[in-house]
C-alpha positions as CSV (number, residue, x, y, z in Angstrom):
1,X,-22.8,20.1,14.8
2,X,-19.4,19.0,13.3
3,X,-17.2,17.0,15.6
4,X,-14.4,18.6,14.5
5,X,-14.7,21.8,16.1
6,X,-12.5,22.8,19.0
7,X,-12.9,25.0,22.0
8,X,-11.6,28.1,19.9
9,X,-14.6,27.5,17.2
10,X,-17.2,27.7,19.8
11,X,-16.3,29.8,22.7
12,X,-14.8,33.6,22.4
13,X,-13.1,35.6,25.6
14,X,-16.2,38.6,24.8
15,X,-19.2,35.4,25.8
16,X,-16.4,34.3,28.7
17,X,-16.3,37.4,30.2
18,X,-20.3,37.8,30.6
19,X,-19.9,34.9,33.5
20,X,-17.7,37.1,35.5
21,X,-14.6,36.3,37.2
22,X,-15.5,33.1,38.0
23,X,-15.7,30.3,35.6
24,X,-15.4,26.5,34.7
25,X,-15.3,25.4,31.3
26,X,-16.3,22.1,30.5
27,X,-15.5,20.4,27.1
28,X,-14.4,17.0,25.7
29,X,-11.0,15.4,26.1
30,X,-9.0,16.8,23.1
31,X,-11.2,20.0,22.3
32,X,-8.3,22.1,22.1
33,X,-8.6,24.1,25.9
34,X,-4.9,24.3,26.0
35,X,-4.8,25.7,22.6
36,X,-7.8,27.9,23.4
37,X,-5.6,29.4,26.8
38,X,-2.3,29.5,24.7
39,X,-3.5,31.3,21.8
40,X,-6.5,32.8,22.4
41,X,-6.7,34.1,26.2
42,X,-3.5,36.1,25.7
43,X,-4.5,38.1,23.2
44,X,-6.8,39.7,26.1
45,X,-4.0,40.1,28.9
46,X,-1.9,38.1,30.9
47,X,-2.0,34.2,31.7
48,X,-0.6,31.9,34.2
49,X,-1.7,28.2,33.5
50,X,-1.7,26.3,36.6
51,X,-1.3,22.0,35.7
52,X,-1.9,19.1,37.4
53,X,1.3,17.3,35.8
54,X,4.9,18.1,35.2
55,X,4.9,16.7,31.8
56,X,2.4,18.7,30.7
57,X,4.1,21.8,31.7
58,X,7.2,20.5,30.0
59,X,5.6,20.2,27.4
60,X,3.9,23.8,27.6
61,X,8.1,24.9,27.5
62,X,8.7,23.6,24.0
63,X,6.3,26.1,22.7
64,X,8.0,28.6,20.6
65,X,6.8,31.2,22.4
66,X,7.2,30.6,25.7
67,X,10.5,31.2,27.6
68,X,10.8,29.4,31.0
69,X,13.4,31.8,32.3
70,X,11.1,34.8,31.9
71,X,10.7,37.2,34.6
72,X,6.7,36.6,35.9
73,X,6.1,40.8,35.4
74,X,5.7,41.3,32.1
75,X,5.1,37.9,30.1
76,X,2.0,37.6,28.7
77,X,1.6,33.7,29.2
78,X,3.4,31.4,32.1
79,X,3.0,27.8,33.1
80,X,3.3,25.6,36.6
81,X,2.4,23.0,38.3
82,X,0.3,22.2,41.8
83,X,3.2,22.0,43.6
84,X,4.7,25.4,42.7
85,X,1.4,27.0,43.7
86,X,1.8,24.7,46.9
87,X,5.3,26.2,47.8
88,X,3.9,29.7,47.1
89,X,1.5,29.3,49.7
90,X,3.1,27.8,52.1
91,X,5.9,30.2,52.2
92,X,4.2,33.6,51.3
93,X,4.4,35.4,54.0
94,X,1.6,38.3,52.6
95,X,-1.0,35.8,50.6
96,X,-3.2,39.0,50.2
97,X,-0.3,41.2,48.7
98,X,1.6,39.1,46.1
99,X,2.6,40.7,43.4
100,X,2.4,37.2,41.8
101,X,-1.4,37.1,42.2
102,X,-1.9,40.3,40.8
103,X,0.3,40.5,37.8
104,X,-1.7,38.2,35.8
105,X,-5.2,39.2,34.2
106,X,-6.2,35.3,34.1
107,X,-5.6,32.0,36.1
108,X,-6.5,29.2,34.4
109,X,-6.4,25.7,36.0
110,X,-5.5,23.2,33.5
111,X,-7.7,19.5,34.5
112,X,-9.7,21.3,37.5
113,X,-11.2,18.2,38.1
114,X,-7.8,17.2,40.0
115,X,-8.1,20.0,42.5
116,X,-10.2,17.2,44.2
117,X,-9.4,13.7,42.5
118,X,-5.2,14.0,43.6
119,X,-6.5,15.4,47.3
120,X,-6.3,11.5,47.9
121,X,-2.2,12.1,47.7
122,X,-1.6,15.5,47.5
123,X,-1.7,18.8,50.4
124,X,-1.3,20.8,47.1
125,X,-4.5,20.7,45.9
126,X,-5.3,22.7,49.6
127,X,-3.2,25.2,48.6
128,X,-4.0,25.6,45.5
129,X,-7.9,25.9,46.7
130,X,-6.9,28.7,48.8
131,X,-5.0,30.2,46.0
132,X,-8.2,30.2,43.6
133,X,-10.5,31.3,46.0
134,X,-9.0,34.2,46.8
135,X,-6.5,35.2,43.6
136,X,-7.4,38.5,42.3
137,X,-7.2,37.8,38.6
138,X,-10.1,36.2,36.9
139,X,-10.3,32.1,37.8
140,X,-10.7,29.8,34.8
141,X,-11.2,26.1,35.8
142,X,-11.4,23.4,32.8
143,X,-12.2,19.9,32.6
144,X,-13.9,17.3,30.7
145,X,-14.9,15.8,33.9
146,X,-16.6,17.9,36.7
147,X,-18.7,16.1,38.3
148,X,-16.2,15.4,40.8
149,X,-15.8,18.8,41.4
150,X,-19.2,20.5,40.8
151,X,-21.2,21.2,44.2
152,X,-17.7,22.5,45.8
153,X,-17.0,25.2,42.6
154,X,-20.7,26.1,42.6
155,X,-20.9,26.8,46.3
156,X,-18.2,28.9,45.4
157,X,-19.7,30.7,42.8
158,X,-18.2,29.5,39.5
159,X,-20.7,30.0,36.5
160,X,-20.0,26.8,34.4
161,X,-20.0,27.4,30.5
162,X,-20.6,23.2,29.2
163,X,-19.2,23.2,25.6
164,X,-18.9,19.5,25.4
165,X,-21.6,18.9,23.0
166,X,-20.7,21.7,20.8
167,X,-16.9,20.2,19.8
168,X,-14.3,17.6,19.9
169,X,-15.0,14.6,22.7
170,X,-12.1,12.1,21.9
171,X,-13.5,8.9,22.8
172,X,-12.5,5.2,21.9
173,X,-14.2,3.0,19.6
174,X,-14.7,-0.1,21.6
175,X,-14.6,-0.6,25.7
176,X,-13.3,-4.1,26.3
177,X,-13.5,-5.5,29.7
178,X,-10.7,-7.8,30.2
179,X,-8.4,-10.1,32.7
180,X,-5.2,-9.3,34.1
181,X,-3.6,-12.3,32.3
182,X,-5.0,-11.6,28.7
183,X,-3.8,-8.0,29.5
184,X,0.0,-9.1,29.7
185,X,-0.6,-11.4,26.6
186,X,-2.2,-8.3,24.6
187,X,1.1,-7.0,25.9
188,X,3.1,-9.0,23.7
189,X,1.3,-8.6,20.7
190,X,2.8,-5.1,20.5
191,X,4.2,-3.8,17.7
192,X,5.8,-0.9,15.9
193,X,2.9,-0.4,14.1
194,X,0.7,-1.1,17.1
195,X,1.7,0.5,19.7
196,X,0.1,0.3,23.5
197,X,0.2,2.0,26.5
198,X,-0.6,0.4,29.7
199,X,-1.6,2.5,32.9
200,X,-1.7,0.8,36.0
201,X,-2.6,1.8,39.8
202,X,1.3,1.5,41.3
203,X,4.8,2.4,40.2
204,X,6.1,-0.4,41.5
205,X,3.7,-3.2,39.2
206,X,4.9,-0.8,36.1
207,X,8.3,-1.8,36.9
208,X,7.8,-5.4,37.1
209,X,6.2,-5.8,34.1
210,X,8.8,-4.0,33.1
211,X,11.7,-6.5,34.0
212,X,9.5,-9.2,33.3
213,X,9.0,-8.0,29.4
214,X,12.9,-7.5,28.9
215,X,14.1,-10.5,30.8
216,X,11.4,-13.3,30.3
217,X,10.1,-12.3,27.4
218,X,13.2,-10.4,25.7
219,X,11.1,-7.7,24.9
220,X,14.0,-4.6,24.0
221,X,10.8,-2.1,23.2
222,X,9.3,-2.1,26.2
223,X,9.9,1.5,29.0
224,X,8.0,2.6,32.4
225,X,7.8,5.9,33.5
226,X,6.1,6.9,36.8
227,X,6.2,9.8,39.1
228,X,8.6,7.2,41.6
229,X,12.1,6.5,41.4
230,X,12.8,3.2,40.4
231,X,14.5,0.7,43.3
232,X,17.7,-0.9,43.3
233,X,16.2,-4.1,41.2
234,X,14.7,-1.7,38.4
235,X,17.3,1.0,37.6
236,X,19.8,-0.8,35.5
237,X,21.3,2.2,33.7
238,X,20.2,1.2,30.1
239,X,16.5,1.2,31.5
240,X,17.0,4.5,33.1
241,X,18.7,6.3,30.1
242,X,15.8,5.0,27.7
243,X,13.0,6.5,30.7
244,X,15.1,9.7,30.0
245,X,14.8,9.1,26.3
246,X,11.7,8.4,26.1
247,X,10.0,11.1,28.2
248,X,12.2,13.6,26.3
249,X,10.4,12.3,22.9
250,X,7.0,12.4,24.4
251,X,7.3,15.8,25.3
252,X,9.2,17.3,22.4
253,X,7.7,15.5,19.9
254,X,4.4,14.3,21.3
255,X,4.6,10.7,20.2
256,X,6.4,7.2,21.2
257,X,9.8,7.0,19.8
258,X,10.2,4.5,17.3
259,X,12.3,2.0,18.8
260,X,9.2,2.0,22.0
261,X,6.7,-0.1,21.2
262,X,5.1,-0.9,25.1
263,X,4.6,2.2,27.4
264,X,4.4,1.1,30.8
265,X,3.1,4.0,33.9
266,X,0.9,5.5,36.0
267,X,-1.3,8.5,36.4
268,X,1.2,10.5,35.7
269,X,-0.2,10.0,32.0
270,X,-3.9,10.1,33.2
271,X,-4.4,13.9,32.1
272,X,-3.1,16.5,30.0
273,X,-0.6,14.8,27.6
274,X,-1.1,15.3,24.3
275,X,0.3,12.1,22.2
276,X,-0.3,12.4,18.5
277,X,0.5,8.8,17.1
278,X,-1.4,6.9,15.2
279,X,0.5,3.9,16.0
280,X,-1.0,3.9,19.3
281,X,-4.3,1.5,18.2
282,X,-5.0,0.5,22.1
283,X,-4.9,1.3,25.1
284,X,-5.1,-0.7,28.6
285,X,-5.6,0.3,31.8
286,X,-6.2,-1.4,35.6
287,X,-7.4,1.7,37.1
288,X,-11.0,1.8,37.8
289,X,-12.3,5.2,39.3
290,X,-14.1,7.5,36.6
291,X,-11.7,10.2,36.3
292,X,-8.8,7.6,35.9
293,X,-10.8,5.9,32.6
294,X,-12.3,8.7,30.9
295,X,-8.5,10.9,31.3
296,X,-6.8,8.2,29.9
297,X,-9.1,7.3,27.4
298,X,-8.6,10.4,25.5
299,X,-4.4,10.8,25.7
300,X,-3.6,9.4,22.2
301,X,-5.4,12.5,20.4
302,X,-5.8,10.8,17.0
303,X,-8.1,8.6,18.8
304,X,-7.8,4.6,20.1
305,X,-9.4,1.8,18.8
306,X,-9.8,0.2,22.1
307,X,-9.5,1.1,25.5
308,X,-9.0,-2.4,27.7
309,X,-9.9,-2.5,31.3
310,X,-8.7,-5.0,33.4
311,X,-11.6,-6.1,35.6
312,X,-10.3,-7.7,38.3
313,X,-7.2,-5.3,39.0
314,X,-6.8,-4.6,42.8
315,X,-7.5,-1.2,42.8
316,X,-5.3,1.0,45.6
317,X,-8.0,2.5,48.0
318,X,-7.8,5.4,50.2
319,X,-10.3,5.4,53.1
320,X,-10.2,8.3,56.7
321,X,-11.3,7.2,60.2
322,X,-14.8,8.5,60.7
323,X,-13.0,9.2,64.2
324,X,-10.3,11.5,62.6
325,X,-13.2,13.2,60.9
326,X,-15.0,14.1,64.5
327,X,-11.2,15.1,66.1
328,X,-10.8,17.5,62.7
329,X,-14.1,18.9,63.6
330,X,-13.6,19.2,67.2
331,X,-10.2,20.7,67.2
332,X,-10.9,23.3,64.5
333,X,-12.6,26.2,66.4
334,X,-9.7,25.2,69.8
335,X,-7.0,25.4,67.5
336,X,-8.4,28.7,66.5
337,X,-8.4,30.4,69.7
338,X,-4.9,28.7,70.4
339,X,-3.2,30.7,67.4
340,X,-4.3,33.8,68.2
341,X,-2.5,34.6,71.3
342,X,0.5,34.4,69.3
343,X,-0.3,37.6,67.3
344,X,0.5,40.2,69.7
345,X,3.6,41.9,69.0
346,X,6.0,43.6,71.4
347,X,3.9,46.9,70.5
348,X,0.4,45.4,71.9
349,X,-0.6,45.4,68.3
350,X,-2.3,42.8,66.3
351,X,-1.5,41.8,62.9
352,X,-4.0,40.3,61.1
353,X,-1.3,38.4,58.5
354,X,-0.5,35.2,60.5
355,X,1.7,34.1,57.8
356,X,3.8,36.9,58.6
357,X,4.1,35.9,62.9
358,X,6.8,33.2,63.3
359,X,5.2,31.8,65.9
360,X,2.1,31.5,64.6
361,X,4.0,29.9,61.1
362,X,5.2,27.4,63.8
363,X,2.3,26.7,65.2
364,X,0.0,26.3,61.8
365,X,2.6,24.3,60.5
366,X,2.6,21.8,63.5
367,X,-1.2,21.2,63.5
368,X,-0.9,20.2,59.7
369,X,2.1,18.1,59.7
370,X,0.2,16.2,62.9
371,X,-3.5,16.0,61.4
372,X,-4.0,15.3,57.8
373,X,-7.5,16.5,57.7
374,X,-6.8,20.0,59.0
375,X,-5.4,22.7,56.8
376,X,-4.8,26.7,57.4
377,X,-6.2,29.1,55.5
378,X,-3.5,31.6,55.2
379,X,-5.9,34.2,53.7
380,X,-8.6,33.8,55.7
381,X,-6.5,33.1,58.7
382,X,-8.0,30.1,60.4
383,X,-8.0,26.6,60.5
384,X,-10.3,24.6,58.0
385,X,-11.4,20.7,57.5
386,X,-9.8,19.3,54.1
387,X,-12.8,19.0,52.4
388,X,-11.4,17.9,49.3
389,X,-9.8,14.6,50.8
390,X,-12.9,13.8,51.9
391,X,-14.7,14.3,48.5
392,X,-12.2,12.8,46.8
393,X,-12.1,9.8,48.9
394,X,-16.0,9.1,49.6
395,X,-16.1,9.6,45.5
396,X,-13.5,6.9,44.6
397,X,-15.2,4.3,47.0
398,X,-18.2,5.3,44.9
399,X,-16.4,4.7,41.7
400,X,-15.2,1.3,43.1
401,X,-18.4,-0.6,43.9
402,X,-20.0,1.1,40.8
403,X,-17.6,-0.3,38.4
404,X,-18.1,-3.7,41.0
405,X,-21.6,-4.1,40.9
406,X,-22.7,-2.1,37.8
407,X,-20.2,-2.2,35.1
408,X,-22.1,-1.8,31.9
409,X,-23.7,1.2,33.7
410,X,-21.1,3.1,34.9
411,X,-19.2,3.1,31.7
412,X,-22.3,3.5,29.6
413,X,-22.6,7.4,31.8
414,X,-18.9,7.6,31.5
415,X,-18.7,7.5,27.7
416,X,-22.3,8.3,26.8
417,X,-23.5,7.1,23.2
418,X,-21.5,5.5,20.7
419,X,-19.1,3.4,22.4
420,X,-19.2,-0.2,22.1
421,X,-18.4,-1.7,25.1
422,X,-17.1,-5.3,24.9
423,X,-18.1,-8.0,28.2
424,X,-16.2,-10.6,27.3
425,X,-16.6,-13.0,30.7
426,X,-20.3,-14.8,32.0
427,X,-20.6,-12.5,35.0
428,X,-19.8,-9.6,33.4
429,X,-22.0,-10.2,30.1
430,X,-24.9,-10.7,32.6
431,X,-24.7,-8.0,34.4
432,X,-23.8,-5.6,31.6
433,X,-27.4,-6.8,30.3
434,X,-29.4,-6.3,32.6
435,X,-27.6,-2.9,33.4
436,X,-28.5,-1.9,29.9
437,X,-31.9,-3.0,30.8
438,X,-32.3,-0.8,33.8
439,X,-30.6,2.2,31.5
440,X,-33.5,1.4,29.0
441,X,-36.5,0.8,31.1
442,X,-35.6,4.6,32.7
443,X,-38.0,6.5,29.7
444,X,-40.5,4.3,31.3
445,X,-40.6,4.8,35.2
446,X,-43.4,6.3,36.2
447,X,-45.7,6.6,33.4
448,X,-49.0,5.2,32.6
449,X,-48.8,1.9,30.0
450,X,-51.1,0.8,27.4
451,X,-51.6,-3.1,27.3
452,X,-49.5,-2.8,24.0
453,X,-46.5,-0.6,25.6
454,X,-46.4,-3.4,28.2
455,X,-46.4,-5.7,25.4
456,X,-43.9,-3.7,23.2
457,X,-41.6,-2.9,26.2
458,X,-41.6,-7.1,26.9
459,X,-40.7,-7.6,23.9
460,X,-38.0,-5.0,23.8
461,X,-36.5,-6.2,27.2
462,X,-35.7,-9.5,25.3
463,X,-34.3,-8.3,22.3
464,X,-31.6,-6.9,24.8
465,X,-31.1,-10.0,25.9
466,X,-32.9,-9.9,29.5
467,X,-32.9,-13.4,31.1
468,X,-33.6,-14.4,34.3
469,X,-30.8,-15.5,37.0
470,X,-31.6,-19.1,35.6
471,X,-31.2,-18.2,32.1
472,X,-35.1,-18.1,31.8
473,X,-36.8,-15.8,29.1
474,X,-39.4,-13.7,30.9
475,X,-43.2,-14.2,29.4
476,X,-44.8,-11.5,31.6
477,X,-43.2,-7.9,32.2
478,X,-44.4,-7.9,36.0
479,X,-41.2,-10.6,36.5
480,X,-38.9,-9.2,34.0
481,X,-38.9,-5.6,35.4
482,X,-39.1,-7.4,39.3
483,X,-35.6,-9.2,38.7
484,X,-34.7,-5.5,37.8
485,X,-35.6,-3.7,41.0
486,X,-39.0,-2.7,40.0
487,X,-42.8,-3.3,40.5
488,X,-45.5,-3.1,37.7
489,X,-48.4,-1.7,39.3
490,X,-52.0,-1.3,38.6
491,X,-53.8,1.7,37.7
492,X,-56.5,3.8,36.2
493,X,-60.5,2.0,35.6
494,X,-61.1,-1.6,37.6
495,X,-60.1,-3.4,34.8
496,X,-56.2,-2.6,35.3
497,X,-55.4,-2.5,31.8
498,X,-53.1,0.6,32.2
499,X,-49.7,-0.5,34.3
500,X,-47.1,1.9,35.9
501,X,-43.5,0.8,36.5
502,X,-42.1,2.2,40.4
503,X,-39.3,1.1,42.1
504,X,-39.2,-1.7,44.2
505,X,-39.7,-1.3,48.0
506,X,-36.5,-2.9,50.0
């Protein structure tokens, strides 16, 4: 199967709509979904694209076609973000008789995978649940990473249709694991030939690297852009002006201007952005969590050379009281019966709209200001847990002690095949070996072994470079696959030729 296929090669609207009204797409970074939703969908009704990002919906306006100051009725194709969809929700006082959720034939949620991985930050992603969920029009979620995301959409019904093997996967060529102070020197080595973007976990790091490239190292091609606003020490007005400049380039032209040879920011370039320049020949980034990486990792569309990680980054980490958890729980069914005694009108009559009883607006909107964990479902008309903090959360402490403990590992699943991933440190080299190890020695679990597999599988074991935690080479396979978490076990006749590998007992 060529590599060069996109989305629109491999996947028409006639096989979409045999899943139903309910689907997730899943395909590489840089298959061409957003082309596939601009060009194709239309051509089979109406479309409102729902993204993650504001520059990717700025970027959505430069399209010839699209005209932001269209009326919603009638335009075949429309673009927002999270938040819009947030403010729609929060202030529609009929959720179940919008004319904006039935106007359009198709809602398609640009990066899906965020509905869960911004939770960490965001109440939008609430809202915009509830608006999926119960939008009339036919629900398209896409994403090249959906494991995050999975048991929630298929509890929900969403057939998934996995392209990812069948097109475009933009990947890097090398995976270098690196320090924080040979980041900043790769830093300097930029060029306008080779150019590098550096995402970090905080705004307010981007900006001091920032000042530190212009006024210790006289850098005068060096720009951050974040989501924040820049603080009194950071927004000299030349700085600010080329931010302006440069954003305005990357979204109108999809590439780095020329006179910008060091992009400095956050994830507000994880997802979505297409850049189209060559120039860009690496890549670094400090944030560690999966979705973070493999976003990133595909941006520059005409593909990286290198993707650097900085190893020992401190990573920003989000966390919930197990005790907030229990009061969420607790409260939910009180709070409940609370609301409803503000429904009854003057007339002794019940309507079944809360969003439309002031009182009851009032009331929802106290509860969520005052607990984080609880949301209203303004179609369903009750109070709910915010499941998708909790995901989102329990998933990037996951992320954390994988990348930690078993870096090689976690990369190897998060790129797959192909990708040559560089351990340039003692602690990391060794672990990244015998991570390969375990990765290798999976085919094996569990099976019966001929004297010469155990020999052959020894022998293999070394050729990856397997030594013990004293740098000795292993001469039996019982000790080699023990340092790895495993027994080798007897079994078959009473002369215990044939072995089976099991995992270790703790």
């Amino acid at each position: 199967m060529s590599l060069d296929r996109r989305l629109s090669d491999v996947l028409t609207v006639e096989e979409l709509r045999s899943y139903g009204r309910k689907i997730c797409i899943i395909s590489g970074v840089g298959s061409g979904k957003n082309y596939w939703v601009e060009n194709i969908l239309p051509q089979y009704g109406s479309v409102l694209l729902v993204t993650s990002r504001k520059i990717v919906k700025d970027q959505t306006l430069t399209r010839d076609f699209f005209t932001e100051k269209a009326e919603w009725d009638g335009v075949n194709y429309k673009v927002c973000t999270h938040s819009k969809i947030g403010k729609f929700i929060q202030s529609n006082t009929r959720p179940n008789q919008s004319l904006d959720e039935t106007i359009f034939d198709y809602v398609v949620i640009d990066e899906a995978h965020a509905i869960v991985s911004d939770a960490t930050f965001s109440d939008d992603t609430n809202y915009l649940w509830q608006f999926i969920t119960n939008v009339k029009a036919t629900v398209i979620l896409m994403t090249a990473t959906v494991s995050i995301i999975k048991d929630m959409i298929e509890r929900e019904g969403f057939a998934i249709i996995d392209k990812t093997e069948e097109c475009t996967n933009i990947r890097p060529t090398y995976i270098n694991l690196t320090t924080d102070n040979k980041a900043r020197e790769l830093l300097l080595t930029a060029k306008p030939n080779s150019k590098i973007i550096y995402m970090m976990p905080s705004a307010g790091e981007a900006y001091r690297i920032e000042n530190e490239l212009i006024e210790w190292h006289l850098r005068d091609d060096v720009v951050a852009i974040t989501s924040s606003e820049r603080n009194e020490a950071y927004s000299k007005e030349e700085r600010v002006v080329r931010e302006e400049a440069t954003y305005k380039t990357i979204v109108e032209e999809n590439r780095l201007p020329d006179d910008v040879n060091i992009l400095l920011t956050t994830t507000k370039f994880r997802e979505g952005v297409n850049l189209i320049d060559e120039r860009i020949k690496q890549c670094i980034t400090g944030c560690h969590p999966h979705v973070d990486i493999r976003q990133f990792a595909g941006r520059v569309r005409t593909g990286i050379d290198t993707l650097h990680i900085i190893e020992n980054k401190k990573q920003n980490i989000n966390s919930v009281d197990k005790f907030d958890i229990d009061i969420a729980k607790r409260l939910i069914p009180k709070f409940d019966e609370v609301i409803y005694q503000y429904l009854n009108t003057g007339f002794g009559e019940n309507d079944f709209t809360y969003a439309n009883i002031e009182n009851c607006v009032k009331f929802y909107n106290k509860i969520e200001n005052k607990f984080d964990l609880m949301k209203f479902n303004r179609y369903k008309n009750r109070f709910e847990l915010f499941e998708q903090r909790l995901i989102a959360i329990e998933r990037e402490k996951q992320d954390l002690e994988d990348f930690r403990t078993n870096t090689y590992l976690y990369l190897g699943n998060l790129f797959g095949t192909g990708v040559i991933i560089l351990l340039n440190n003692k602690a990391s080299y060794l672990q990244g070996v015998k991570n390969r190890c375990i990765l290798f020695l999976q085919d094996y679990i569990g099976k019966e072994l001929q004297p010469e597999v155990v020999e052959k599988l020894l022998n293999d074991l070394k050729e990856l470079g397997l030594r013990g935690s004293k740098g000795q080479v292993y001469e039996k396979l019982g000790f080699a696959i023990s340092y790895l978490g495993y027994e080798l076990i007897d079994v078959g006749n009473k002369n215990h030729l044939v072995k089976k590998i099991v995992k270790k007992l703790d």
